[in-house]
C-alpha positions, 0 to 999 in steps of 0.5 A: 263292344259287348255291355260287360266291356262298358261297364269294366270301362265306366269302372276304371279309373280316368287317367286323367283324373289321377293326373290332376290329383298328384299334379303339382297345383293340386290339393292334395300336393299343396296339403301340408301333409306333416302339419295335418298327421302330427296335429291328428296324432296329437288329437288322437294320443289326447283322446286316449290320455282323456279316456284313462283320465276319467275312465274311473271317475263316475262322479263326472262320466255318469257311470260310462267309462267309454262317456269321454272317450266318445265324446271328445271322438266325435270332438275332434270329427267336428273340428276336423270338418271345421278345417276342412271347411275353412280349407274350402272356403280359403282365408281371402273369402273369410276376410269379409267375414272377420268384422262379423265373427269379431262381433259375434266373439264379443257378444259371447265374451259379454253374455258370460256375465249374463244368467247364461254365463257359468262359474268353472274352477271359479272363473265365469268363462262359459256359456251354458246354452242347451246343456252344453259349455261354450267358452267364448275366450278360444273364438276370440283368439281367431278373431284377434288374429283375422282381424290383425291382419286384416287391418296391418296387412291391408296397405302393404298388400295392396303395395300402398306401404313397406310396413303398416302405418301408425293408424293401422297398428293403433287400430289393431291393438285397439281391436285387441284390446277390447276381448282382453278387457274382457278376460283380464280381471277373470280369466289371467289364463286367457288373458296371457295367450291373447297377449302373447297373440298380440305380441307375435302379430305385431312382431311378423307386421314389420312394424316397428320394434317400439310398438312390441317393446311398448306393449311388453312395458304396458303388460309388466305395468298393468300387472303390476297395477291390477296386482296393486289395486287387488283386482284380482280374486283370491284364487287367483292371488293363491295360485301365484303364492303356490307357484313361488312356493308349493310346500306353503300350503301343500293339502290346499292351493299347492296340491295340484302343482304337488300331485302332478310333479309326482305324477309326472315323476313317477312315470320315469323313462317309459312310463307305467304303462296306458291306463296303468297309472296309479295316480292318474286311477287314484284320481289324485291330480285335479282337472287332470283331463282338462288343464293336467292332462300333460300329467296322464301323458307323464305318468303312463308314457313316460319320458319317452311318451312325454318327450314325443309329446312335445316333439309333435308340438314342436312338428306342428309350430314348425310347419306353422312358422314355415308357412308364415315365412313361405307366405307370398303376402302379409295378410297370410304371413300374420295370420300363421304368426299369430297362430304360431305365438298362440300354440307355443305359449299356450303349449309352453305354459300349459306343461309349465305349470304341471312341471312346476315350472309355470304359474296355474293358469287355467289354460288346455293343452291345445289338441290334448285337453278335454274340451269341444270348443277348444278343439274347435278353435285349434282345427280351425287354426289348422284350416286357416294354416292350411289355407295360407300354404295352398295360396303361395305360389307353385314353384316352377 
């Protein structure tokens, strides 16, 4: 046989490789391939709405309209490396690890209040280390939930119990409660996601129903009392007066719940077009590519655009839920159940509270928002949701 014949068949592709990529135990056939395209068109549809945000707004791109765009670009290249990585290693090898990353969460959460922590929107909720923003709260929820089902899952997988024990789910809220500590007084935005994290683990244990109905009692009651005994700040305090009544003080704590309603409203059915917006190109709602950046969405897309926002959302947190209830054991089953109460109520409140409907709480909208630790922490969830579906079984 001639050298140009070998070289043609060192170059064609070996059947059998091909045979084990589409074989039914594969990787790419245990990939939830709609989970992972409806998160990237999300991520993707943020960084355009991201762009048309502060294109114009010289006072924070330094001058380079293309300066977010760019930077949440390469954002979202970084997170999907993390779940890409998360993918490899598999939840079950990052089990040993979860004592050590619970560890390192909280020391973050505490070094806010040192010279290193930051004042955004008057909460203290970053670290500013080399010109760059941490905000330590986004890794805390993966803590809580890796850490919960390590601790509930840990007998009832091993086949030792039906459900977790006592100690166990005392241990887990225990474990919870130590970020939430942190969060409660400064950051109430960051607080209720944790809570309702707590809240949906505790419901997809199997334990008891009183434990979640007592931990929903223990919220109402510290609400109230952390109300009562005016722990919390002013603005915090006058972002629920202008939720119960935005006309109070329209030119003050009420304008930005003003300005997106009329944003979102204006764009009607099909929006005025990407880019187009004149209250967005105004620069008339605040925050508007971080906690408002729903509104970009409503002014430019429209109903239409809006509409398939949320239907992407809902497409994520329905693969989610089918992986929690398609889970072979608890320890997977938790950890997509935590990861499903954290997408829906962040995703609830965040377009809550610029339909009005909702208390300004200070939370991203997950995959949209500007911001590199929250993207992180929303592809690291892919991977890890990624991760529990590649371990159940292949069906015969």
């Amino acid at each position: 046989m001639s050298n140009h014949h070998l070289k043609v068949d060192r170059l064609a592709p070996d059947p059998g490789t091909w045979r084990r990529l589409i074989a039914r135990d594969s990787v790419l056939r245990r990939v939830d391939w709609v989970l992972l395209l409806a998160a990237l068109a999300l991520s993707v549809l943020g960084i355009l709405l991201v762009w048309s945000a502060t294109r114009n707004r010289t006072e924070i791109n330094s001058g380079d309209p293309h300066y977010f765009l760019i930077r949440q670009g390469i954002n979202l290249a970084l997170g999907v490396g993390l779940a890409i990585g998360v993918m490899w290693l598999g939840h079950h090898r990052l089990r040993s690890a979860v004592p050590l990353f619970y560890g390192v969460s909280l020391l973050f959460m505490l070094l806010v209040f040192t010279p290193l922590g930051t004042e955004i929107n008057g909460q203290r909720a970053w670290l500013s280390i080399g010109g760059y923003t941490l905000q330590p709260g986004e890794f805390a929820k993966i803590a809580i939930i890796l850490g919960m089902a390590v601790i509930l899952a840990d007998q009832v997988d091993a086949g030792d119990r039906e459900y977790p024990s006592r100690r166990a789910v005392l241990q887990s809220l225990a474990l919870a409660g130590a970020p939430l500590c942190i969060v409660v007084v400064d950051d109430m935005g960051m607080a209720m996601v944790l809570s309702m994290i707590v809240l949906g683990i505790l419901l997809a244990s199997g334990a008891s129903l009183k434990w979640s109905i007592g931990l929903m009692l223990a919220g109402v009651f510290g609400a109230v009392l952390v109300w009562t005994l005016g722990v919390l700040d002013q603005y915090q305090l006058d972002r629920f007066a202008a939720f119960a009544d935005p006309s109070r003080d329209p030119s003050g704590v009420g304008y930005n719940t003003n300005q997106a309603r009329i944003a979102i409203g204006s764009g009607q059915l099909d929006g005025k077009g990407l880019f187009q917006g004149t209250q967005t190109t105004g620069q008339f709602v605040p925050e508007q590519h971080t906690d408002f950046i729903f509104t970009v969405a409503g002014e430019e897309l429209g109903f239409v655009g809006a509409g398939g926002i949320i239907a992407l959302i809902g497409i994520v947190l329905w693969r989610a839920l089918r992986i929690a209830r398609t889970s072979s054991e608890l320890y997977g089953t938790i950890i997509a159940a935590g990861i499903v109460a954290w997408f829906a109520f962040q995703c609830f409140e965040n377009i809550g509270m610029a339909l009005g409907i909702m208390p300004v709480a200070g939370v991203p909208l997950p995959f949209l928002s500007y911001g590199g630790t929250a993207m992180f922490a929303v592809w690291i969830a892919i991977g890890l949701l990624q991760s529990v579906r590649m371990k159940r079984p292949v069906a015969a």
